[in-house]
C-alpha positions as CSV (number, residue, x, y, z in Angstrom):
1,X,2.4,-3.5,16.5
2,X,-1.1,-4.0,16.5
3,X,-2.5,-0.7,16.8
4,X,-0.3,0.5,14.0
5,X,-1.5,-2.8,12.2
6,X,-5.0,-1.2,12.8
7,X,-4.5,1.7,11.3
8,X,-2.6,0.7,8.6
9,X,-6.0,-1.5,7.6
10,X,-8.2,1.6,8.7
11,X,-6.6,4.0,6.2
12,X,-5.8,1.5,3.4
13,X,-9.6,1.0,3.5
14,X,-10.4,4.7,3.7
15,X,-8.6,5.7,0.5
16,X,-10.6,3.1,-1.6
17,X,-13.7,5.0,-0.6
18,X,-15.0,7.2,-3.4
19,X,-14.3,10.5,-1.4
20,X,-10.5,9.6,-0.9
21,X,-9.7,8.3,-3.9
22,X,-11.7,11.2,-6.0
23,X,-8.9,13.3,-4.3
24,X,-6.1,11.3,-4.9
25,X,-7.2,10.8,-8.6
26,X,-7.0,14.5,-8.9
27,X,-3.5,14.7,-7.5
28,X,-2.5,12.1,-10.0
29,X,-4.0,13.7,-13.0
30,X,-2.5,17.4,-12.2
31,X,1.2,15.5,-11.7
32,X,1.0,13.4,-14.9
33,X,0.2,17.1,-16.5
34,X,-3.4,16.4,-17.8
35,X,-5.0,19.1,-19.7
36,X,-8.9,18.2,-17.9
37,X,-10.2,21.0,-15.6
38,X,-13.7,22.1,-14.2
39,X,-14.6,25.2,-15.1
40,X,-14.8,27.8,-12.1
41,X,-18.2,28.5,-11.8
42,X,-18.8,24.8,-12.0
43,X,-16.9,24.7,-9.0
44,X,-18.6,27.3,-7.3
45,X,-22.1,25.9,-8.0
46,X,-21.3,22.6,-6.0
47,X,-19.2,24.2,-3.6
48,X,-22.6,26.7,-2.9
49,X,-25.0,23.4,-3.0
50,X,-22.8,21.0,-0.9
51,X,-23.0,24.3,1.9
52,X,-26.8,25.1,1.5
53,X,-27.2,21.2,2.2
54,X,-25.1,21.3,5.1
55,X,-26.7,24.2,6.5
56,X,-30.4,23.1,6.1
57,X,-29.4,19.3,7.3
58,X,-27.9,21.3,10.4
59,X,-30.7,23.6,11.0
60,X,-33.7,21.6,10.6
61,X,-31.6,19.4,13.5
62,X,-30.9,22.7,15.7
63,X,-35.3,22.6,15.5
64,X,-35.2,19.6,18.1
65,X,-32.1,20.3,19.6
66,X,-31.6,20.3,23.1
67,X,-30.1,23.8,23.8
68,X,-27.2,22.7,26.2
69,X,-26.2,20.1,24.1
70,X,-25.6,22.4,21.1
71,X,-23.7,24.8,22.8
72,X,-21.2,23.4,24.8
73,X,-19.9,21.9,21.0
74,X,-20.2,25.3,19.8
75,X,-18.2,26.5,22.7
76,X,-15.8,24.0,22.3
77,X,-15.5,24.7,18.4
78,X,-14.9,28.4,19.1
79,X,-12.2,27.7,21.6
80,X,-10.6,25.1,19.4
81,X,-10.1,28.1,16.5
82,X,-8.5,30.6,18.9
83,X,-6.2,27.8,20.5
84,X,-5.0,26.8,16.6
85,X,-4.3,30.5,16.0
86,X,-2.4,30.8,19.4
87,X,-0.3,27.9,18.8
88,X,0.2,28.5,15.1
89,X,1.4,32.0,15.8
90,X,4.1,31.0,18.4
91,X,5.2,27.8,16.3
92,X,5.4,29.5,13.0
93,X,7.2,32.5,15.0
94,X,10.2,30.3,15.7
95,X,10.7,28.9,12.2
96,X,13.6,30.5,10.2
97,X,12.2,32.0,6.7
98,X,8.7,32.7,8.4
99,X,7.6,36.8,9.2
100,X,5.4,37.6,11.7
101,X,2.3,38.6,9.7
102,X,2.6,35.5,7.5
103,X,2.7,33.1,10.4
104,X,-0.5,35.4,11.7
105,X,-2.0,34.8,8.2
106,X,-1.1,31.1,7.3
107,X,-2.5,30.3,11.2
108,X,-5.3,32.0,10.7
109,X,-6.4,29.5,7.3
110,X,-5.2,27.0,9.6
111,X,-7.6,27.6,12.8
112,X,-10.3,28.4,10.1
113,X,-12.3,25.5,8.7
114,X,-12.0,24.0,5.3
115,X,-16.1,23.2,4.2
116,X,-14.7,20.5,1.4
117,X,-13.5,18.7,4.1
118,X,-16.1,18.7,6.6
119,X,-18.6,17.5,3.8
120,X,-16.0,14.9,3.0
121,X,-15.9,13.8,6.7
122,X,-19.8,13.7,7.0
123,X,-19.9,11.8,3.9
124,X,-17.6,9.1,4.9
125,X,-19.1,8.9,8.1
126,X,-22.8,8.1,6.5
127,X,-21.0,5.0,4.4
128,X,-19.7,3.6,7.5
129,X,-23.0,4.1,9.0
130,X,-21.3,6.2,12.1
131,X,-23.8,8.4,14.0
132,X,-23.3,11.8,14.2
133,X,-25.3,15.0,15.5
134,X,-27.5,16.6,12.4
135,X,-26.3,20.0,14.0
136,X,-23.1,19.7,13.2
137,X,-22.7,22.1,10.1
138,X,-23.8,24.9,13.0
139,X,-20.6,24.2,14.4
140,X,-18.5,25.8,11.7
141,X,-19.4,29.3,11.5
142,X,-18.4,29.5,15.6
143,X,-14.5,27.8,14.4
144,X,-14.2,29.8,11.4
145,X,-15.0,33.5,12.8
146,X,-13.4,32.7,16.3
147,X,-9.8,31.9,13.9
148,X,-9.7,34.6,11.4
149,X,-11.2,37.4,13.9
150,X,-8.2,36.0,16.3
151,X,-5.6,36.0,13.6
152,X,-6.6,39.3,11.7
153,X,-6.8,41.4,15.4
154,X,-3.5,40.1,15.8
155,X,-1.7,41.0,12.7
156,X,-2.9,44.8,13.0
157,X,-2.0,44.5,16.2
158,X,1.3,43.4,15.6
159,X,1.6,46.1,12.4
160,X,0.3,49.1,14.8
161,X,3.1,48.5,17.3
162,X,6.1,48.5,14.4
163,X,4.3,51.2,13.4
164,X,4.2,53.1,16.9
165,X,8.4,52.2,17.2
166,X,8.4,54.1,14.2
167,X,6.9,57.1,15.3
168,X,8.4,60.4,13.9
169,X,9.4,62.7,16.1
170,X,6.2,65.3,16.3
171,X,4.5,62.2,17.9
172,X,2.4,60.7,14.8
173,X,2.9,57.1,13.8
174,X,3.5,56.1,10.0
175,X,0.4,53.2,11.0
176,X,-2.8,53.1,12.7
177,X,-2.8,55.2,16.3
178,X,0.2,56.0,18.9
179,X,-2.5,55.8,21.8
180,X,-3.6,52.9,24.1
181,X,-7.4,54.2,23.5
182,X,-7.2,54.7,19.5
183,X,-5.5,51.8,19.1
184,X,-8.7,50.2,20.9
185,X,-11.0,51.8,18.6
186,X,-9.2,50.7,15.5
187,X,-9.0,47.0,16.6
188,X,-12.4,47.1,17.6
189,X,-13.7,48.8,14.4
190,X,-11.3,46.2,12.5
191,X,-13.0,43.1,14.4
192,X,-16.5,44.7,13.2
193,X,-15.4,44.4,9.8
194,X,-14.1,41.2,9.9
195,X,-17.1,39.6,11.1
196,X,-19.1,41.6,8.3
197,X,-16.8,40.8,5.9
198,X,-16.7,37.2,6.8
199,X,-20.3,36.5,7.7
200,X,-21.3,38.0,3.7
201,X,-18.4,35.6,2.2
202,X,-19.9,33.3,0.5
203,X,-19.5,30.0,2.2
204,X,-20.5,31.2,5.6
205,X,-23.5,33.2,3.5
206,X,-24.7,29.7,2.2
207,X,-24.2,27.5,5.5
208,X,-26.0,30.6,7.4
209,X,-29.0,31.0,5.1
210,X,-29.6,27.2,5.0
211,X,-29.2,27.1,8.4
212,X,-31.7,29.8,8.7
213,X,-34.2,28.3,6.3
214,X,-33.9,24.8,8.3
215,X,-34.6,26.4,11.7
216,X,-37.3,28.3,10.0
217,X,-38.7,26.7,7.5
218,X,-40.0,23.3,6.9
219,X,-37.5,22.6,3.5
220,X,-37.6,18.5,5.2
221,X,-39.1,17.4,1.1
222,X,-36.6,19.3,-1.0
223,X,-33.7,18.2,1.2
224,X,-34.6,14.7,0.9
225,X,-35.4,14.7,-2.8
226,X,-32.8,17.2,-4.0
227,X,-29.9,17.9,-1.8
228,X,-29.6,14.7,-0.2
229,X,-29.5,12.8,-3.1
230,X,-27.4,14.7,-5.1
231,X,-24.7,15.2,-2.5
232,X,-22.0,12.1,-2.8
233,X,-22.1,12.6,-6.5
234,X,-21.3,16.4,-6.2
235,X,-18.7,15.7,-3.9
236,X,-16.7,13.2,-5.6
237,X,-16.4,16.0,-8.1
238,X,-15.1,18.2,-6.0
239,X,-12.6,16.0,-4.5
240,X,-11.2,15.5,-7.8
241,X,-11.2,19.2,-8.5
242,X,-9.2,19.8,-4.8
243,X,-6.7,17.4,-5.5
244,X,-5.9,19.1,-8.8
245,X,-5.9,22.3,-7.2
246,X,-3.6,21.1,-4.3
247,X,-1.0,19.5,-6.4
248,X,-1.1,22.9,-8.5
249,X,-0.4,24.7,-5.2
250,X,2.6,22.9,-4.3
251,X,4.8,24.5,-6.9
252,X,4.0,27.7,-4.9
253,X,5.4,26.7,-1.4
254,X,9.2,26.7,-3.7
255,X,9.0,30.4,-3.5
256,X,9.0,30.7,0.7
257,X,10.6,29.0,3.2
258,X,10.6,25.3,3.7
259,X,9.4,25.7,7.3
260,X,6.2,26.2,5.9
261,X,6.1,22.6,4.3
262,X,6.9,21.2,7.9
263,X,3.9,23.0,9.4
264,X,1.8,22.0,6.3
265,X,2.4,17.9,7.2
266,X,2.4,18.2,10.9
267,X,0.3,20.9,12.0
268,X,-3.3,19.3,10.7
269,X,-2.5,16.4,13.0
270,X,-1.8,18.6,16.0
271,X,-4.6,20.7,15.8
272,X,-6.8,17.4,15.0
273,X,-6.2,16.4,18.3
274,X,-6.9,19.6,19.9
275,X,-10.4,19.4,18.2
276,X,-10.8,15.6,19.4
277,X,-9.5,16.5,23.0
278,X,-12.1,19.3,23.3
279,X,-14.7,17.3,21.4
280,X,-13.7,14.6,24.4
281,X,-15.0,17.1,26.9
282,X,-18.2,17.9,25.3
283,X,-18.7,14.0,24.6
284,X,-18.2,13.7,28.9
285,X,-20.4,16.7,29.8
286,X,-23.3,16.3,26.8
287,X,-23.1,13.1,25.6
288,X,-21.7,14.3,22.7
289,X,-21.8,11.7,20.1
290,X,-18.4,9.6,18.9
291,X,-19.1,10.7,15.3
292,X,-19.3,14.6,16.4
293,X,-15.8,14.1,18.1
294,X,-14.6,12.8,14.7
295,X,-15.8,15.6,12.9
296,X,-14.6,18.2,15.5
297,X,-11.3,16.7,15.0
298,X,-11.6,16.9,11.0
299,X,-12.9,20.7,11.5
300,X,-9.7,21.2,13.6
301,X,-7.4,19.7,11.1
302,X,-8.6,21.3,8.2
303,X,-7.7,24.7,7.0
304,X,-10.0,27.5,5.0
305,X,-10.3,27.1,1.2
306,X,-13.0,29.2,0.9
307,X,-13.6,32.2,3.0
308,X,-10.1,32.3,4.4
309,X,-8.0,33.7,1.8
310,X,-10.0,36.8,0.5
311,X,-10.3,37.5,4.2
312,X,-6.5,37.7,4.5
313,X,-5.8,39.2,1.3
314,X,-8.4,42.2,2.4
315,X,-7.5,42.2,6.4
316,X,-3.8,41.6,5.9
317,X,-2.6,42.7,2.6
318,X,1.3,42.8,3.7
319,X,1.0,39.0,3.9
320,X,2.3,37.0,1.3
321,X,-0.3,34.4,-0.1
322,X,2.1,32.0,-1.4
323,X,3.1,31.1,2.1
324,X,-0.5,30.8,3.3
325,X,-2.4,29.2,0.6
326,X,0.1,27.0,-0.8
327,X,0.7,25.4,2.8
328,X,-3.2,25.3,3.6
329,X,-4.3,24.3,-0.1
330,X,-1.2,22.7,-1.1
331,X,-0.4,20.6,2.3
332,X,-2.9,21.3,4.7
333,X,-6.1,20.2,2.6
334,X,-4.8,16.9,1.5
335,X,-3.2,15.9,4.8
336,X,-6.4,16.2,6.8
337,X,-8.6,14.6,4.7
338,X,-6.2,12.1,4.3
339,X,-6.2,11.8,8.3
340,X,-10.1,11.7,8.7
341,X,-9.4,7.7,9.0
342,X,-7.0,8.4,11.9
343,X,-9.9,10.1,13.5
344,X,-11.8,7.6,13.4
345,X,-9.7,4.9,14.5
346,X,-9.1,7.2,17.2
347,X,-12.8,7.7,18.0
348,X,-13.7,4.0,18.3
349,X,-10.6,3.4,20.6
350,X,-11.1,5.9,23.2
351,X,-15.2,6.4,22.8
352,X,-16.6,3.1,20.8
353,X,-18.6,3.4,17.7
């Protein structure tokens, strides 16, 4: 009774934090049918700021960063992506209403990671004065590729062997190649293109190149006088812009099956904890710091808003995005933000903080 006292007080002191109840506030105003909006590019300014700040705060830590202790989280952030996928795939799989591809797809946005949220998670963590390693935001590039490669190689994998049952009888295939070998060479041509594709998308473009100008570069003043002080403010917008846009998305998950609403509400939670058990690991073999198991969890539980749907609609076009966005946007966005207190709780019970 206690612990779920805890958590109870946790949470109900989470949501009256600025970043929490931006989001919620934004939910409200889409359900009462408000006519206020942020125009798109707007949107798409802070979304590229709050990423360029992330990526230079990471990369001017990766500077001083022992190299051990930077990769066995990236390891463990990679690994956390393709286990997401691999579970999401067979879970979704044995939901009535769900097909193949669009379990592959809504998996995929699943395993991938949702930036909003990690700058949500990093900002909540600064209020409550939690440490956490500056390198971080290096971390999300390694989830992100690692989920949507895995779910994307899958899917064409899957649609080249329907495709080789329906082979006509002079040996061709209405899909991709009848062959073990050409099959090979289309997959592995296909996972070229997906890390092109993804690495020039525009979130992981801004995370890269302000990771690349904090490694390489000394940007220390104009982080500290423009990005860091702008940041909260930016992102208390966009909270409010997220939760509009997630209650919008609901209305979408009414044209697929209700199994995807299940996996919406529950799934963020399961894959949190595979992120915090694997963030464990690297906290028992690095020193890994209590707040970077946090936000490994958060990473984990969130699902791509950004560079995950354009790389489905391109890589897996027979997927329908209803199913996938509206349970990642619609569900999946709001739950694990709203779960980033759980994570902490969690945190401070097993670790200390």
């Amino acid at each position: 009774m206690q612990i779920m006292m805890d958590i109870g007080t946790t949470v109900l002191d989470q949501l009256q934090k600025p970043t929490l109840s931006f989001l919620l506030g934004g939910m409200m105003l889409a359900a009462l049918g408000s006519k206020f909006e942020v125009p798109q590019p707007v949107y798409k300014f802070i979304v590229i700021l709050l990423l360029l700040k992330v990526g230079l705060g990471a990369g001017m830590s990766v500077r001083d960063a022992d190299l051990l202790s930077l990769v066995i989280p990236a390891l463990a952030a990679a690994l956390t992506g393709i286990a997401i996928v691999a579970l999401g795939t067979r879970a979704l799989a044995r939901l009535n209403g769900v097909s193949k591809i669009d379990g592959m797809a809504t998996a995929g946005l699943f395993g991938a990671v949702s930036a909003s949220t990690l700058a949500a998670a990093m900002a909540m963590l600064d209020a409550d004065g939690i440490a956490f390693e500056g390198f971080i935001g290096a971390l999300y590039p390694f989830m992100d590729i690692a989920a949507l490669v895995t779910a994307v190689v899958l899917g064409r994998m899957s649609a080249q062997h329907t495709a080789s049952q329906n082979a006509t009888s002079d040996g061709t295939v209405t899909m991709g190649g009848g062959t073990g070998g050409a099959a090979f060479h289309v997959n592995r041509e296909l996972v070229r293109g997906i890390l092109v594709d993804t690495l020039r998308s525009p979130a992981i473009s801004a995370l890269l190149l302000g990771l690349a100008l904090g490694v390489l570069a000394k940007p220390d003043v104009v982080y500290q006088s423009f990005y860091e002080p702008l940041f909260k403010g930016l992102l208390s917008i966009l909270m409010l812009i997220m939760g509009m846009e997630a209650w919008s998305r609901l209305s979408e998950l009414r044209k697929v099956a209700h199994a995807y609403v299940l996996y919406g509400l529950t799934a963020p939670l399961v894959h949190g904890l595979i992120g915090f058990g694997l963030g464990l690991i690297a906290h028992h073999l690095t020193g890994f710091s209590a707040g970077g198991v946090v936000l490994l969890a958060v990473m984990a539980a969130s699902s791509s808003d950004i560079s995950g749907p354009p790389t489905m609609r391109a890589a897996l076009p027979e997927a329908n995005p209803s199913a996938y966005v509206g349970a990642s946007t619609g569900l999946g966005t709001p739950v694990a933000i709203l779960s980033i207190p759980l994570w902490v709780w969690l945190a401070n019970l097993v670790i200390g903080i």
